[in-house]
C-alpha positions in Angstrom: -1.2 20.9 12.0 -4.1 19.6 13.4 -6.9 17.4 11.5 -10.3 17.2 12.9 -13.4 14.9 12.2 -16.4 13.0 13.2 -17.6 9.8 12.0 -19.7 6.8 13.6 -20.4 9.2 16.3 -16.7 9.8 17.7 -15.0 12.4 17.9 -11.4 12.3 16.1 -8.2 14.7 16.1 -4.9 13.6 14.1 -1.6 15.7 14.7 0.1 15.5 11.8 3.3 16.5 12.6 3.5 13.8 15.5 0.7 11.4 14.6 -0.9 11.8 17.8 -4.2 10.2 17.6 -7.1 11.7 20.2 -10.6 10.7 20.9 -12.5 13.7 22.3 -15.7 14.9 23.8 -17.9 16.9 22.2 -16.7 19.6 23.9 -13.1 19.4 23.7 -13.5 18.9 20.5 -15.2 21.8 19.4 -12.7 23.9 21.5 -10.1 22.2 19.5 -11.8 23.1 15.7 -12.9 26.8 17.3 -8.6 27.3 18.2 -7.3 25.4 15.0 -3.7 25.6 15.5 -3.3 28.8 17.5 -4.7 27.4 20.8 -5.6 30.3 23.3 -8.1 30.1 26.0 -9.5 33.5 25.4 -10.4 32.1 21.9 -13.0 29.4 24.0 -15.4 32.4 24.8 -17.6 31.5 22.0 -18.4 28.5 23.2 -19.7 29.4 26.4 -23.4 29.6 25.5 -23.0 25.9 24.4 -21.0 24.4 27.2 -20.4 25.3 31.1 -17.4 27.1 31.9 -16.3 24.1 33.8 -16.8 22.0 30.7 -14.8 24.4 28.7 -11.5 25.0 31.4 -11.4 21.3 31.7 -11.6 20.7 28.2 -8.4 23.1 27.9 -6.1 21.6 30.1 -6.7 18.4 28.6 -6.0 19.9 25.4 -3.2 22.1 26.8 -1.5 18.7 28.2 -1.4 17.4 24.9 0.0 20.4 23.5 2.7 20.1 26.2 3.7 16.5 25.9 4.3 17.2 22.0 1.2 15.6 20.5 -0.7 18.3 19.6 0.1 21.5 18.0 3.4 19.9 17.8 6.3 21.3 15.0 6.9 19.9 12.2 9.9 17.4 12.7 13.2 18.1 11.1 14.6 16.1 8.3 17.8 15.5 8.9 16.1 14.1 12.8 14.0 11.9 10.1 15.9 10.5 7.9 19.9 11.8 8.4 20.9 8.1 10.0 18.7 5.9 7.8 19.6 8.1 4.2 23.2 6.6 4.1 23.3 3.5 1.7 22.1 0.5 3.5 22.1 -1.4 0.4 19.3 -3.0 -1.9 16.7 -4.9 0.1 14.6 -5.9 -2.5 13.8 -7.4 -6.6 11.2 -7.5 -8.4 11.8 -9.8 -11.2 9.6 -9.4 -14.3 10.1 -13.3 -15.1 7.5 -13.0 -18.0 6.8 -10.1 -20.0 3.8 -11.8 -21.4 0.4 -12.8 -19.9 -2.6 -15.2 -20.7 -4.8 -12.1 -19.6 -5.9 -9.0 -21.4 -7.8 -7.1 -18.7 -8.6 -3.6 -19.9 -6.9 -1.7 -17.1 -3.4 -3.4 -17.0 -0.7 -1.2 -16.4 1.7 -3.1 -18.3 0.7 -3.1 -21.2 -1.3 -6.9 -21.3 1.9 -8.1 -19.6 4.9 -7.3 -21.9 5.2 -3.5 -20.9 5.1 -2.1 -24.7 8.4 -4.1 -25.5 8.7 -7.6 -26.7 7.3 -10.3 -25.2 9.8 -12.1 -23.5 10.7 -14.5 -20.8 13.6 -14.6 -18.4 16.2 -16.5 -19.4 17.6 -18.8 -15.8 20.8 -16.9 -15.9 19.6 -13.3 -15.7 17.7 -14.6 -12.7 20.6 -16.6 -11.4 22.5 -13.3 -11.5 20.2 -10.8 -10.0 20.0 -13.2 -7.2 23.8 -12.5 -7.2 22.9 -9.2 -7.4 20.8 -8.8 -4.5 23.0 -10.1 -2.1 26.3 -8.2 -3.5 24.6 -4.9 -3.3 22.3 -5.5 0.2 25.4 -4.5 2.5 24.6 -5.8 5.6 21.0 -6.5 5.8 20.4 -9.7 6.7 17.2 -10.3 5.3 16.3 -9.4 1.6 13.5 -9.6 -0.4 12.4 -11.2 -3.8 9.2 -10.8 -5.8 8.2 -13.2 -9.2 6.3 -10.4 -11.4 5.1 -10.0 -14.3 2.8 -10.3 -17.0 2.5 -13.3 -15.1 5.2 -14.9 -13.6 3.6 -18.9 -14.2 4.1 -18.9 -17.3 7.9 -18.9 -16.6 7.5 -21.7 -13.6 10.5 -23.4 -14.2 12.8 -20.8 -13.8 10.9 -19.5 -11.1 11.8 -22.8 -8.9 15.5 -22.9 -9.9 15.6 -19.2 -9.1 14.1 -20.4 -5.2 16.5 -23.0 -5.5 19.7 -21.1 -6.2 18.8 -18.5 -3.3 18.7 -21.3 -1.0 21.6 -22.5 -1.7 22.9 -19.1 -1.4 21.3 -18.5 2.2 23.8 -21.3 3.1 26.7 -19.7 2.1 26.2 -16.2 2.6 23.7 -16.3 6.1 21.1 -14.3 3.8 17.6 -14.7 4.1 16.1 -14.7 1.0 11.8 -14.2 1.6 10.3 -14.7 -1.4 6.9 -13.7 -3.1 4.6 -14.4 -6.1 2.4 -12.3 -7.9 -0.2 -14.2 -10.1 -3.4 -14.4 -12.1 -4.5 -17.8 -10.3 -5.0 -18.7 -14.5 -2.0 -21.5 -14.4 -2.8 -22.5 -10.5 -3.1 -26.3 -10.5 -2.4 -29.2 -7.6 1.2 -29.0 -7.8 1.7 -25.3 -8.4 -0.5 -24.8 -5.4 1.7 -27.3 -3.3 4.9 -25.6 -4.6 4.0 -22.2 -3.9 2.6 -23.1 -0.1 6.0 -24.4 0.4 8.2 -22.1 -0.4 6.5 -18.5 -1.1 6.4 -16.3 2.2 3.2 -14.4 0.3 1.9 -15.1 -2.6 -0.7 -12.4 -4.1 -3.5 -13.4 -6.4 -6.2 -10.8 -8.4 -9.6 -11.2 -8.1 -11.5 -8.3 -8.7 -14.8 -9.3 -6.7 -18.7 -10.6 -8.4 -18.3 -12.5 -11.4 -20.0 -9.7 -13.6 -17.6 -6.9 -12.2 -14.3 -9.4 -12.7 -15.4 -11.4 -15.8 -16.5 -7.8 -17.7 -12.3 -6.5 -17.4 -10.6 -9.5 -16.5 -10.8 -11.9 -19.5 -8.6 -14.4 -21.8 -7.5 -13.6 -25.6 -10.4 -15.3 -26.5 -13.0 -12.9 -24.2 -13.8 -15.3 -21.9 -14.2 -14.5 -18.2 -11.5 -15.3 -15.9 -13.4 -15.3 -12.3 -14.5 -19.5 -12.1 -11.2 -20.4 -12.9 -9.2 -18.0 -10.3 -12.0 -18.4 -8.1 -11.5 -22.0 -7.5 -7.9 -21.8 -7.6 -7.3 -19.1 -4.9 -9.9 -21.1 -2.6 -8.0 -24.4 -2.8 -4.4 -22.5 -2.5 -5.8 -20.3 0.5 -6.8 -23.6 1.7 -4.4 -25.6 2.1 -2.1 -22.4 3.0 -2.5 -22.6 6.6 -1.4 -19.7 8.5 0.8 -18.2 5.7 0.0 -15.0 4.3 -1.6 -14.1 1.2 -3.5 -11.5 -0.4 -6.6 -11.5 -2.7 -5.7 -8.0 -4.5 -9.2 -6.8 -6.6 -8.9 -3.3 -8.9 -12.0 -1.2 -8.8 -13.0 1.3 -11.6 -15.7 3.4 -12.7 -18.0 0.5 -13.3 -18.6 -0.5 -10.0 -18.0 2.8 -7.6 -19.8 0.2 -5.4 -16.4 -1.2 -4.8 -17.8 -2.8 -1.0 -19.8 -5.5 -2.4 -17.2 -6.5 -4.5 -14.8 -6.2 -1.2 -17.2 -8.2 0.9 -18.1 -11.3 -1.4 -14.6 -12.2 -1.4 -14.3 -11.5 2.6 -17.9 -14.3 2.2 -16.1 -16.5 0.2 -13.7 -17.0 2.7 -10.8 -15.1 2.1 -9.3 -13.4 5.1 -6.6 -11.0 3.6 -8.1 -8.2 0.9 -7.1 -5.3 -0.3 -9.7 -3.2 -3.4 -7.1 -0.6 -5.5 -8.3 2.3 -7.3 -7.3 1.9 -10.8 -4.8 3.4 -11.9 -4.3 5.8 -15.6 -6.2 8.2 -17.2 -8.5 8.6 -20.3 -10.5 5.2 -20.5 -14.0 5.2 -19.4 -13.2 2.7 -16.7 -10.8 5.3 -15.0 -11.6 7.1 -12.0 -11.8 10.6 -12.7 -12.7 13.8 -10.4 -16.5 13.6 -10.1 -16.3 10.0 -8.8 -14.5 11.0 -6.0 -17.2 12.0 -3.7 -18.9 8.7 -4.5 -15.8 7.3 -3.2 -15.3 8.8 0.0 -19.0 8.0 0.9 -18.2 4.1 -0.4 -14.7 3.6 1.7 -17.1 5.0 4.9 -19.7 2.5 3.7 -16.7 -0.4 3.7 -15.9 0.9 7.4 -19.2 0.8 9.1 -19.8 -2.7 7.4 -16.6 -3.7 8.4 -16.7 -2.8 11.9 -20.7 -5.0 12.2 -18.3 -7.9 10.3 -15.9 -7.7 13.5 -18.5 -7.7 15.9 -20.6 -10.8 14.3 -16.9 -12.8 15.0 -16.3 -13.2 11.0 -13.6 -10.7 10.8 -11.2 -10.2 7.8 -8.2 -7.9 6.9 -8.8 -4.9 4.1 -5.2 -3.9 3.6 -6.1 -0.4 3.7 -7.9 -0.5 7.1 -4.4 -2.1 8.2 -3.0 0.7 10.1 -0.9 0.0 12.9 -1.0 3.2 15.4 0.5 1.6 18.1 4.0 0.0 16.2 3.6 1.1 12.9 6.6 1.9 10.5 9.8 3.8 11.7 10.0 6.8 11.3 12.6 6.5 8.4 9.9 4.5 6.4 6.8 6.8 7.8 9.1 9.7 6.1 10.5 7.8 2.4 7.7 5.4 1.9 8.6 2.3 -0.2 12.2 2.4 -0.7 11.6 2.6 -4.8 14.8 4.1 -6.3 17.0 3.3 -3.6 16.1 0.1 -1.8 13.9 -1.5 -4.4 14.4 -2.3 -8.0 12.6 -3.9 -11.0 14.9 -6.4 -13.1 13.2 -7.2 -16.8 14.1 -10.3 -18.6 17.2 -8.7 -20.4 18.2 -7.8 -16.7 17.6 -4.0 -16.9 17.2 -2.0 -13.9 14.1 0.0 -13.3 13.3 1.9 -10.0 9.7 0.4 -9.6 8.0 -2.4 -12.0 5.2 0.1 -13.0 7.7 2.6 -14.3 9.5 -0.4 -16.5 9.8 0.1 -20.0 10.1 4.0 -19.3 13.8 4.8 -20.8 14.0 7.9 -18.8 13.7 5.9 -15.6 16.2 2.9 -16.5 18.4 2.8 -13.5 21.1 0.6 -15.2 21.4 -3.3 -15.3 23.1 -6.5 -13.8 26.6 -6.0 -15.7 26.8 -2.5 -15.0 24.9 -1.9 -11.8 23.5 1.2 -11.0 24.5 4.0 -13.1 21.8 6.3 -13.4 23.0 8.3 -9.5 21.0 11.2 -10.8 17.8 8.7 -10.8 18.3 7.7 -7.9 19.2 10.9 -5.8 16.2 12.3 -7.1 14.0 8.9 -5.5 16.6 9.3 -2.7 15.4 13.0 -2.8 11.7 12.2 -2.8 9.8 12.4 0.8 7.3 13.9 2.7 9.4 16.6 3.3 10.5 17.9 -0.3 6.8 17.2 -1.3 4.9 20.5 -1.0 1.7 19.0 -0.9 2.6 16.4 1.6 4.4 18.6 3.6 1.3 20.7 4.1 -1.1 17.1 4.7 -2.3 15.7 8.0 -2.1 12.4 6.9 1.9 12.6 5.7 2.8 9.8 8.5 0.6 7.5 7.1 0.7 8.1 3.6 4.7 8.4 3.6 3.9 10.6 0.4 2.2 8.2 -1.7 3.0 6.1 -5.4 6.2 7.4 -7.2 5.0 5.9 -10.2 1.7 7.1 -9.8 2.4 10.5 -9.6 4.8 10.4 -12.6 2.0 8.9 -14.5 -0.5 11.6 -13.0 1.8 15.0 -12.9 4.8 13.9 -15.3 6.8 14.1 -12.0 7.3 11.9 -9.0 7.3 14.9 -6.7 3.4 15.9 -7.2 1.2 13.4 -5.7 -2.0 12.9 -7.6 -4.3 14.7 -5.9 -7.3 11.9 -6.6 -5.2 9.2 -5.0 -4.7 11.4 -1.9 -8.2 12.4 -1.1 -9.3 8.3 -1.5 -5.9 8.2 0.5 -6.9 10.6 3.0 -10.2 9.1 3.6 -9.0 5.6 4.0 -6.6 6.7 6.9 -9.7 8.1 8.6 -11.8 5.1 8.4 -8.9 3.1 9.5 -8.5 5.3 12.2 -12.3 5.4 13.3 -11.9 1.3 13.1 -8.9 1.1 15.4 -10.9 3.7 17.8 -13.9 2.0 18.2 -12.1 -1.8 18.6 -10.4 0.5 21.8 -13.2 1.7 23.2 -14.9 -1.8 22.7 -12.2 -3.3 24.7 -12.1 -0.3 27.3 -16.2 -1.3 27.9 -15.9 -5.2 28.0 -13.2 -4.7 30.7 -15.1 -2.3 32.8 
């Protein structure tokens, strides 16, 4: 399974059973689309009124030697090689605790429902936090280092608890040699002096959403009252990113229908000053804000537009970091995670303010997907053999993709909310997927080659 492309003027091939990554010359390359994946020389013949016959026999032994060393051509790697060792229960690494189910927001596009998921608005009462803190380090087995995230609606509304919740799991880390690394995700509405300080000091990432220009963020992202949220979380992020230092962060932005122009958006934050950035598709079906089939090729051109800017932003020495450009080819994921993606359903639960148990927080509320709670633990095994279940492998359609080891077979949820069924991607997300792994790709190529020529 070999994927072939050209973009910026390089030539690219992907094997995506190993996740070999090859820049070639022109000629190689078109021996290499001219043999898809039955490579014989006798098949290069047609390309000898293009190239020399030197060209073309040196072109395949350099293919040939790639073939042999396994990284191209190369079968498709067994599952039980994958993921035998790593599919035994290594515990719960990781909460997401819906503190607030209730939000100061009511941006059109929210998943949750305006915050409170389509039940009750509700806050988390200290003890259900206390205990799924318990909770995480009873069930985590004998990882050393676990993994909580404040959620919502949005988690400031609920401060308090959220700093005796920090408080308790340090105490914790004393007794039990845990690490606990914790995260908050937030508006940036309820972000004043002392938030800020609190949150530099003791969150190991903190994500904020701002959705880009004023007019694109202030026309979806607004108050009760309809009034535009960007000044205020504008000038909150800024001051928080600030004074953050070296910690990490993201400025997460949602881009719809109403501005397919998404790279504007993406680059006005990077000129703001914000170094970490990643632009989501947004996710649902049957608003006019959703992103539906015939945007797509708009979208593939736009995330190729993003890469070519992105690469003149390197070069002028005011780089940034789009989260989906992030790709690490050289010591990315383990296999394990290249093969199960995001641990939802077996590594990774939701908590709600009663202290249910959901497999992923945008599948809370669903009754069908409630995977127990904190007094009962997890009961629903069925549930969670079938996330268990769930990988590139048993996926059909990822099975059959090039870009499997770095998709990892995409958004459980997201499928489920596409196809009624976490085992069929949605085939929208994957071709924007798709694409963004070959820009990323392109990226990392031409910083290589940019390095190879400054050395030489």
């Amino acid at each position: 399974m070999v994927h072939t492309y050209s973009m910026n003027g390089l030539n690219i091939a992907i094997d995506g059973n190993s996740g070999g990554i090859h820049i070639l010359d022109n000629a190689a390359f078109d021996l290499l689309i001219q043999c898809k994946d039955h490579f014989v020389y006798d098949q290069a013949a047609i390309l000898q009124d293009k190239y020399s016959v030197e060209d073309i026999r040196e072109s395949w032994e350099e293919i040939n030697s790639l073939k042999e060393k396994g990284l191209l051509f190369s079968p498709e790697i067994e599952q039980t090689y994958a993921i035998n060792d790593a599919s035994l229960d290594n515990g719960v690494k990781a909460l997401c605790l819906h503190v607030a189910h209730d939000c100061n927001l009511r941006c059109e596009y929210c998943f949750a429902s305006k915050g409170n998921y389509s039940m009750a608005n509700k806050l988390m009462p200290l003890e259900v936090a206390i205990k799924s803190v318990d909770f995480l380090i009873n069930k985590s087995g004998q990882r050393k280092n676990v993994e909580i995230d404040f959620f919502g609606g949005e988690p400031l509304l609920n401060f308090d608890v959220v700093k005796k919740t920090v408080e308790y799991g340090r105490k914790v880390e004393v007794r039990t040699g845990k690490k606990f690394h914790f995260t908050i995700t937030t508006n940036g509405m309820l972000l004043d002096d002392d938030a800020i300080s609190y949150i530099n000091e003791n969150m190991d990432n903190v994500v904020i959403s701002l959705d880009g220009r004023r007019k694109v963020h202030d026309a979806i992202r607004y108050d009760a009252a309809g009034k535009g949220s960007y000044e205020k979380i504008l000038n909150s992020a800024m001051q928080l990113v600030r004074e953050r230092g070296n910690k990490s962060y993201f400025i997460r932005g949602t881009f719809t229908s109403r501005n397919l122009d998404f790279h504007k958006d993406v680059f006005h934050l990077a000129d703001l000053g914000f170094g970490e950035i990643s632009m989501e598709p947004v996710v649902g079906a049957g608003e006019d804000f959703h992103i539906r089939k015939e945007h797509i090729p708009t979208i593939l051109s736009e995330y190729e537009r993003l890469a070519y800017a992105y690469i003149k932003r390197i070069k002028s020495g005011k780089p940034f970091r789009f989260y989906h450009f992030n790709i690490n080819v050289y010591n990315g994921p383990c296999l394990y995670k290249r093969v199960t993606a995001c641990g939802a359903g077996t590594e990774y639960f939701a908590v709600t303010p009663e202290g249910e148990l959901y497999p992923c927080h945008h599948l809370v509320g669903l009754h069908e997907f409630k995977a127990g709670d904190l007094n009962t633990g997890i009961i629903n095994d069925s549930l969670r053999a079938s996330f268990r279940e769930s990988n590139i492998f048993t996926k059909e359609e990822c099975r059959k993709c090039w870009a499997k080891l770095f998709c990892s077979g995409g958004c459980h949820a997201n499928a489920y909310y596409t196809n009624g069924n976490i085992m069929k991607p949605d085939k929208l997300v994957c071709e924007m997927q798709r694409k963004r792994v070959e820009c990323a790709i392109m990226i990392e190529a031409c910083r290589v080659l940019e390095n190879q020529n400054y050395k030489e």
